[in-house]
N, C-alpha and C positions, 0 to 999 in steps of 0.2 A: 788059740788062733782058729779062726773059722776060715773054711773053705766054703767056695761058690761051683757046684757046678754050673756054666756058660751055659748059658739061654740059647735058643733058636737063634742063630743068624738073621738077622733080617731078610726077608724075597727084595733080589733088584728087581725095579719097575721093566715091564715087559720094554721090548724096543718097539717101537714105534717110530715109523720114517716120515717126512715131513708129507704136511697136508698141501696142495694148494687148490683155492678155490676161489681163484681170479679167471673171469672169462678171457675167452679166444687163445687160451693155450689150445688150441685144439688142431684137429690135421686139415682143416678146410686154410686156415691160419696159415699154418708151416705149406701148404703146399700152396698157396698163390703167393708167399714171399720165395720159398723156394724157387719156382720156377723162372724168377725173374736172378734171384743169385744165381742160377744153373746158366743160364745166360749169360751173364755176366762174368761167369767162369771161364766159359768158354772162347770167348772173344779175350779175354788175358791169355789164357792156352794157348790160342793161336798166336796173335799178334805178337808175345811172349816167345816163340818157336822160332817167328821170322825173326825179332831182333837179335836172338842166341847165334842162328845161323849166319845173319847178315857182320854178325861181331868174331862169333868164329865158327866161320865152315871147315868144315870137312876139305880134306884135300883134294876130292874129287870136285868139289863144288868152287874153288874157292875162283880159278878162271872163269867162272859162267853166271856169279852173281847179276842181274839184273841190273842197268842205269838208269831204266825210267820206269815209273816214273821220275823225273827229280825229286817231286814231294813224297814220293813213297813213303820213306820211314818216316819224315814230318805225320806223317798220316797215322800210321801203324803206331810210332810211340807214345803221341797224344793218346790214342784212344785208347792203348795200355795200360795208361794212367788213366785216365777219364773213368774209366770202368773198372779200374783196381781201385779206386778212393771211392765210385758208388758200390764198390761191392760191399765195402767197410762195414757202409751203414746197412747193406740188407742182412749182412753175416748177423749183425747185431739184433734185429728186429727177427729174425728166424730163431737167432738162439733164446732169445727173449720167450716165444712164442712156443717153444719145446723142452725148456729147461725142466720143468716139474717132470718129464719122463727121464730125467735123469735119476731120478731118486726113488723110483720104481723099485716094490720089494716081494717076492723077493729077486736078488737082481740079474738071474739066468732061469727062465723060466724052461727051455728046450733051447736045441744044437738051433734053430731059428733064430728066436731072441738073440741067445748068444752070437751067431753073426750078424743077426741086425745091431745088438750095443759096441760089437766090433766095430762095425763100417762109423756107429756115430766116433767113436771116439778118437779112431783114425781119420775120421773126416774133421772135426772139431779143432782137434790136435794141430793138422797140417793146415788148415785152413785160417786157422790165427797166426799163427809162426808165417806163414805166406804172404799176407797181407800186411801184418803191422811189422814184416821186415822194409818190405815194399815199401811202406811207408816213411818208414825211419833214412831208407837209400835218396829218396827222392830228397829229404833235407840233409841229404850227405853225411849223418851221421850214423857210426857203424861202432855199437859198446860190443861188438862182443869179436872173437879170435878167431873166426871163421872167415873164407874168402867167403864174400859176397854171393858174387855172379856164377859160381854153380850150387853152389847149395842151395841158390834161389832155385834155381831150373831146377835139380834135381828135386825139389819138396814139389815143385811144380807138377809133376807127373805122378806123385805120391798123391796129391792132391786131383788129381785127373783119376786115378785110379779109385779112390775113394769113394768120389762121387758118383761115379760109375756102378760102384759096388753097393751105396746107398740107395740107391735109384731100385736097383734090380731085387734088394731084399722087399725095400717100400711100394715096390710097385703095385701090390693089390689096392693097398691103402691111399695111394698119390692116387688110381684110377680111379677110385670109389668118391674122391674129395677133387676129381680134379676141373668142375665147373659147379656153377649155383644150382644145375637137374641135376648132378649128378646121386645116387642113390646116399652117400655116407653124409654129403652136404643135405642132403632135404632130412637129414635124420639129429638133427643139430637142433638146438633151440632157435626158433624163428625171428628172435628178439634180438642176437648178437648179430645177427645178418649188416643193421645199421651200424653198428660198432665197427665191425670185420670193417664196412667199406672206410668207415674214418680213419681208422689204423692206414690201412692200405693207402688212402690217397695222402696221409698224413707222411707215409715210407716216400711216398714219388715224390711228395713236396723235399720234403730232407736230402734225396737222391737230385733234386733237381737243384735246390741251394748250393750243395758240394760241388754237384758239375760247373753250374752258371760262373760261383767264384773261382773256382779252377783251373779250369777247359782255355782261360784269355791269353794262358802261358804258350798255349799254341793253335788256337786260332785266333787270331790277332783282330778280328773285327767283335771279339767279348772281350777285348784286353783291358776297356776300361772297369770289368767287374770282377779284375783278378787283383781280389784281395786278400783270399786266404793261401795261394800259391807260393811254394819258395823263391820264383821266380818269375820278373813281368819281362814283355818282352823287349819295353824300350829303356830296361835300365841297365846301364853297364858303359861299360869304353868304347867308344864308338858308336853308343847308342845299342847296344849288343851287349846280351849275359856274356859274364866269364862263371865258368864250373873249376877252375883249374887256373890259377893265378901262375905267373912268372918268381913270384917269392916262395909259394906253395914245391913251386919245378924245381928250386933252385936255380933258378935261369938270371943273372943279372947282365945289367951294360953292360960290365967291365969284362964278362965273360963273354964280349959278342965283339971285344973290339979287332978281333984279329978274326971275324967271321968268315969262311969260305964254303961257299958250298962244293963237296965232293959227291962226285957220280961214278961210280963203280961198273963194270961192262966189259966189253972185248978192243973199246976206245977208251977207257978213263980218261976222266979230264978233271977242272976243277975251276968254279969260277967265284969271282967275288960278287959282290951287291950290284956293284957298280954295271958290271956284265950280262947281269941278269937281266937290269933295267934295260939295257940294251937294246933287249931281244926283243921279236917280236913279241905284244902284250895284246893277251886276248881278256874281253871283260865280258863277264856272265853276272847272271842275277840266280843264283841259287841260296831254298835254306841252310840254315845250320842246326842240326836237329840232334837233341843229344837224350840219353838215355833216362833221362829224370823227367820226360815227357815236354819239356819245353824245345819253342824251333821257333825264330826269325829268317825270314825273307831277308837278304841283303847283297847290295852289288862289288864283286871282287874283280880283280883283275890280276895277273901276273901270266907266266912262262908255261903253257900245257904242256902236260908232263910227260906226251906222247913226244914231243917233239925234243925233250930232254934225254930220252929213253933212246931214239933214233939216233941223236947226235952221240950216244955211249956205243953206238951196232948194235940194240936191240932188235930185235925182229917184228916190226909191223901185226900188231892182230895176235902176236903169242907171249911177247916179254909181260912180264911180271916185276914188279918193283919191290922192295924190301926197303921200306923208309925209318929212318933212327934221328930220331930228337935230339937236344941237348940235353933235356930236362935231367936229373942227377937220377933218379928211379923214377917206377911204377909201371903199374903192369899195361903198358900203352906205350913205351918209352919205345919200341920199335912195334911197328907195324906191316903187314901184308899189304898188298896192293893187287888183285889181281889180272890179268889181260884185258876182259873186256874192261874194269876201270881205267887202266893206262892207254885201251887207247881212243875212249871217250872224250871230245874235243872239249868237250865240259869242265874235263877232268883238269885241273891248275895247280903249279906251286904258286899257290900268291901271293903278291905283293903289296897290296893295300885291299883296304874295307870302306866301301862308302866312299870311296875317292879320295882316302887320305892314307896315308904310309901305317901298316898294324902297327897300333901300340904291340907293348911290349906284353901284355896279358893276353893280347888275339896273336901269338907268334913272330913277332917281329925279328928278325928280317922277314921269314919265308912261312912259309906254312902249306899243306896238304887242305883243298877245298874241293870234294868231286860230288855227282848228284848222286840223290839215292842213297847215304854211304852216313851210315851212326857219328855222332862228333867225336865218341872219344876215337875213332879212327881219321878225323881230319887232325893230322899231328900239326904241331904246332912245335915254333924254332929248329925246321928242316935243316941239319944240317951235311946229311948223305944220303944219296939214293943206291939202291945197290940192284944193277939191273939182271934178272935172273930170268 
C-alpha cells in the first residue's frame, strides 16, 4: 500500500469587496436628495409631535389644548402624510445614491468612520422601520405584536436623533457639496452635472406624482386624483370615510335598543334619544380628521356638550368630561375631553351628519364631534359622559 503525502492546500482567492462604477453615487447626489429628506423629516417630527400630544397630552396640557383652529389637525395630519409618503421615495433615491459606501473596505477606518458608519446605520435602520410602518398604519394594517402609536413616536426621535447625528459627522462633506460653486461639486466630473439634474427633477416628478394622487384624501379640491390613497373623501355612509365600522366595535341594533344616555356629575341624570332630540340643537360645519391623514368637511348637528356638562353642576370654563363608548374594546373605547374642548360652543354630542340621523357606522345614536380634536377621539355610540 502506498501512501501520499498531502500537497499544498490550495491559497483562498484574496477578498475583494464589491466594485461599483455607476455614476452620481456620489455626495453632490446624497446631499441635494438629502436635504430635501432632512426636510421632509422634519415637518413629520413636528406635525408628528402635535398629533401625539393633541391624542395624548400630558396632564398638565390636557385642559389647555387649542380649538382653533377648527381645521388645525385637518391641516397638521394631511401634511404628515403628504410628506411621510414623499419622504418614501426620497429615503429611496438617497439610499440609492450612497449604497456603494456601504461596502467600503476596510470597514472602520478611525473612531471618525466608525461614528460616521454608526450614525448611517442608525439612521438607515430607523428611518425605514419609520416610514414603511407609517405606511402600512395608514392601510390599517398592523403584522406585527407591537402597539402601534408609541413605538412609532418613540423610533421617531431615534430617527430625529440620528439625523442630527449624521448631519454633524457629514458636515464637512455636505458643506463642501452643498451648491453647484461649491469647492467638492466643481471637483466632480462635469459631465454627470446633466445626469445629476435628470435624476433630481426625475426625484421631484416621483414626489410630485405620490403627492398629486394622495394629498385628495384631505384636500378635497385634488380629490378627484386620489387614486392611489386608502381613502377618498366622498366615499362611505353618509357620503363620509368610516376607519372603524359598527361590526368592527361590536356595536349592533339590538344592542342600542334599550339605549340611554348617562351623565355622571354632582347632578346625574340620564336621558333617552327621544330627549336628547328635544333639546336645544346646535348645527356646526366642522372636519373629521383622522389620523391616517384623511379629513372631510361636513354638517353636524346635536346637543353641545357644554351644556350637558352644566346640566350635571359642572363648573363653567374648568369641568372636564371623560366619554365611554359602547364599542366592546380598543384603545379609544373611553376617552378625555378636556375644559377648553367642553366648553367650546363647537364642541357637540351629535345627532345626525349631513342632515340625516348617523348611520350606525358614524355612531348612531350619539357621538363626540368638536373642532381641532383627532377622529379617533370624536367617539362614536356615546353612551356616558362622566363630568370631572
Amino acid at each position: 500500500m502506498t501512501f501520499r503525502m498531502p500537497g499544498p492546500r490550495p491559497a483562498l482567492p484574496a477578498f475583494r469587496p464589491p466594485r461599483f462604477t455607476g455614476r452620481l453615487h456620489d455626495a453632490r447626489t446624497a446631499t441635494a436628495v438629502g436635504r430635501w429628506l432632512g426636510l421632509a423629516f422634519a415637518v413629520c417630527f413636528v406635525t408628528g409631535l402635535v398629533s401625539h400630544y393633541l391624542q395624548r397630552p400630558p396632564d398638565w396640557l390636557a385642559d389647555r389644548l387649542p380649538t382653533r383652529p377648527v381645521w388645525g389637525y385637518a391641516l397638521n395630519q394631511g401634511l404628515h402624510v403628504a410628506t411621510g409618503l414623499a419622504a418614501i421615495v426620497l429615503l429611496l433615491v438617497k439610499l440609492w445614491a450612497v449604497y456603494p459606501r456601504l461596502f467600503v473596505w476596510p470597514p472602520v477606518r478611525s473612531v471618525r468612520h466608525a461614528l460616521e458608519r454608526l450614525s448611517v446605520a442608525l439612521l438607515v435602520a430607523s428611518a425605514v422601520f419609520e416610514l414603511f410602518t407609517g405606511l402600512l398604519n395608514i392601510v390599517e394594517w398592523y403584522p406585527w405584536p407591537f402597539a402601534f402609536v408609541p413605538v412609532h413616536f418613540a423610533v421617531a426621535w431615534v430617527v430625529t436623533g440620528s439625523v442630527l447625528l449624521h448631519v454633524a459627522v457629514k458636515a464637512p462633506e455636505i458643506r463642501d457639496h452643498w451648491g453647484r460653486s461649491s469647492a467638492g461639486t466643481r471637483s466632480l466630473p462635469a459631465e454627470d452635472a446633466v445626469d445629476r439634474r435628470s435624476l433630481l427633477l426625475a426625484t421631484g416628478g416621483a414626489v410630485g406624482v405620490v403627492t398629486l394622487t394622495t394629498v385628495g384624501q384631505s384636500f378635497t379640491p385634488l380629490k378627484a386624483f386620489d387614486v392611489l390613497a386608502p381613502r377618498h373623501p366622498d366615499h362611505g355612509p353618509q357620503g363620509l370615510p368610516v376607519n372603524r365600522t359598527a361590526g368592527a366595535a361590536g356595536v349592533s341594533v339590538q344592542a342600542l335598543r334599550q339605549w340611554r344616555l348617562e351623565v355622571a356629575g354632582p347632578r346625574p341624570y340620564v336621558l333617552t334619544l327621544d330627549a336628547l332630540r328635544a333639546m336645544p340643537q346646535t348645527r356646526v360645519r366642522l372636519p373629521i380628521a383622522c389620523v391616517e391623514g384623511w379629513s372631510v368637511d361636513a354638517d353636524w348637528a346635536g346637543v353641545q356638550v357644554r351644556e350637558l356638562v352644566a346640566r350635571a353642576g359642572g363648573r363653567p370654563g374648568t369641568a372636564a368630561v371623560r366619554v365611554t363608548s359602547l364599542e366592546l374594546s380598543g384603545a379609544y373605547r373611553v376617552t378625555e375631553m378636556g375644559a377648553d374642548y367642553v366648553a367650546d360652543p363647537l364642541s357637540l354630542l351629535a345627532l345626525t351628519l349631513n342632515g340625516q340621523v348617523l348611520s350606525l357606522d358614524h355612531g348612531f345614536p350619539a357621538r363626540i364631534i368638536a373642532p381641532n380634536r383627532p377622529g379617533v377621539l370624536q367617539t362614536k355610540w356615546v353612551h356616558r359622559l362622566e363630568v370631572r
